[in-house]
C-alpha positions in Angstrom: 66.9 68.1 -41.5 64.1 65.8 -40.2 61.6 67.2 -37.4 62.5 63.9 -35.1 66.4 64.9 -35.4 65.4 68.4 -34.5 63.1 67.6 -32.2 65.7 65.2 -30.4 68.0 68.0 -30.6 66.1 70.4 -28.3 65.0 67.9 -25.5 67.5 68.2 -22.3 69.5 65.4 -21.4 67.4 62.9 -19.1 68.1 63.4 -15.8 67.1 60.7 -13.0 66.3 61.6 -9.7 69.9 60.0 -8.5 71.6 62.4 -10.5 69.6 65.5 -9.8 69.9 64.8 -6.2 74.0 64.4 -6.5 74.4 67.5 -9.2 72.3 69.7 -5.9 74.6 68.0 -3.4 77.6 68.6 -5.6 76.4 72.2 -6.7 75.8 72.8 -2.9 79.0 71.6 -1.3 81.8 71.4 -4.2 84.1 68.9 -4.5 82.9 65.4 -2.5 83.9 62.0 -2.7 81.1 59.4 -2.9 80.8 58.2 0.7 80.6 61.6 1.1 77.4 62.4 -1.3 76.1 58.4 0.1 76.4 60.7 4.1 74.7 64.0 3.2 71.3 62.4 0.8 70.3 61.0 4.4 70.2 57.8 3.4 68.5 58.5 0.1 72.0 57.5 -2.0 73.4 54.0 -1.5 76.9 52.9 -1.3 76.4 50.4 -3.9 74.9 52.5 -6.6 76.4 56.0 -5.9 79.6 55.2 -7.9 77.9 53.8 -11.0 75.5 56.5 -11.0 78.9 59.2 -10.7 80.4 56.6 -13.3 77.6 56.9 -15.8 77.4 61.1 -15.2 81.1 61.5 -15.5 80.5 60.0 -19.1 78.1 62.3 -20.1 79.7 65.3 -19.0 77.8 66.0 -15.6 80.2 65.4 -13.2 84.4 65.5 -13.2 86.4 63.4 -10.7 90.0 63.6 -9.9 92.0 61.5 -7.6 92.5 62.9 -4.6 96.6 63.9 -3.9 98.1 61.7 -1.1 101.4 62.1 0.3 104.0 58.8 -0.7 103.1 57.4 3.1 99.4 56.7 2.7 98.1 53.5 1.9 95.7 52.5 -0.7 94.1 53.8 -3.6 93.7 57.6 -4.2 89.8 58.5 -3.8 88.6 60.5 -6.3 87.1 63.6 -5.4 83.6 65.0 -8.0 82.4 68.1 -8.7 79.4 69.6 -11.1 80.6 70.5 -14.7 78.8 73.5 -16.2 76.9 71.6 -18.3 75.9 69.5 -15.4 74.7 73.0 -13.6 73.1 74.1 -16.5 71.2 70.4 -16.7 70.2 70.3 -12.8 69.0 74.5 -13.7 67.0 73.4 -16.5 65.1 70.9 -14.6 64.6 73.1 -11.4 62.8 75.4 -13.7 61.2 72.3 -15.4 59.8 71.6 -12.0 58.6 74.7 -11.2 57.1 75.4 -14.0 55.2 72.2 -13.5 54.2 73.2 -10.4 52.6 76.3 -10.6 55.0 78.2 -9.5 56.0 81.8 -11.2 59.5 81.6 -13.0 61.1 85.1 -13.8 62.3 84.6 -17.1 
């Protein structure tokens, strides 16, 4: 095995600030739908990206959506409800150590 496949093997996934700020919201709160993560980031999530940012997370395995179950009487689409997977826990955990590390701060091990 080559040292730049082994060292690409033990970096964390990237994580933006987008998606660190919606895997706390999520990790916080549970299950939301996106207007709802766009209503509690006070203004720091926007409408028009939230979804493709939850898009691109769902494909790597951060997040998990499910439509939401409507009776036969509602109108419209289903909205789709997202939560953290483990993975996407263990990710925002990672970084949250990353961070404190970073700063100065004493991390019990």
């Amino acid at each position: 095995m080559s040292t730049s496949s082994t060292t690409s093997q033990l970096r964390p996934p990237r994580l933006a600030p987008t998606e660190a700020l919606i895997l706390q919201l999520l990790a916080g709160h549970g299950e939301m739908y996106g207007l709802q993560l766009v209503h509690e980031s006070d203004g720091e999530l926007k409408r028009g990206t939230v979804y493709v940012t939850l898009g691109r997370m769902e494909e790597r395995g951060l997040v998990a959506s499910r439509a939401e179950r409507r009776g036969p009487p509602t109108p419209g689409l289903p909205r789709r409800l997202y939560q953290p997977t483990a993975l996407g826990l263990q990710v925002l955990q990672t970084w949250a150590r990353l961070a404190a590390v970073l700063a100065g701060e004493k991390v019990p091990s």
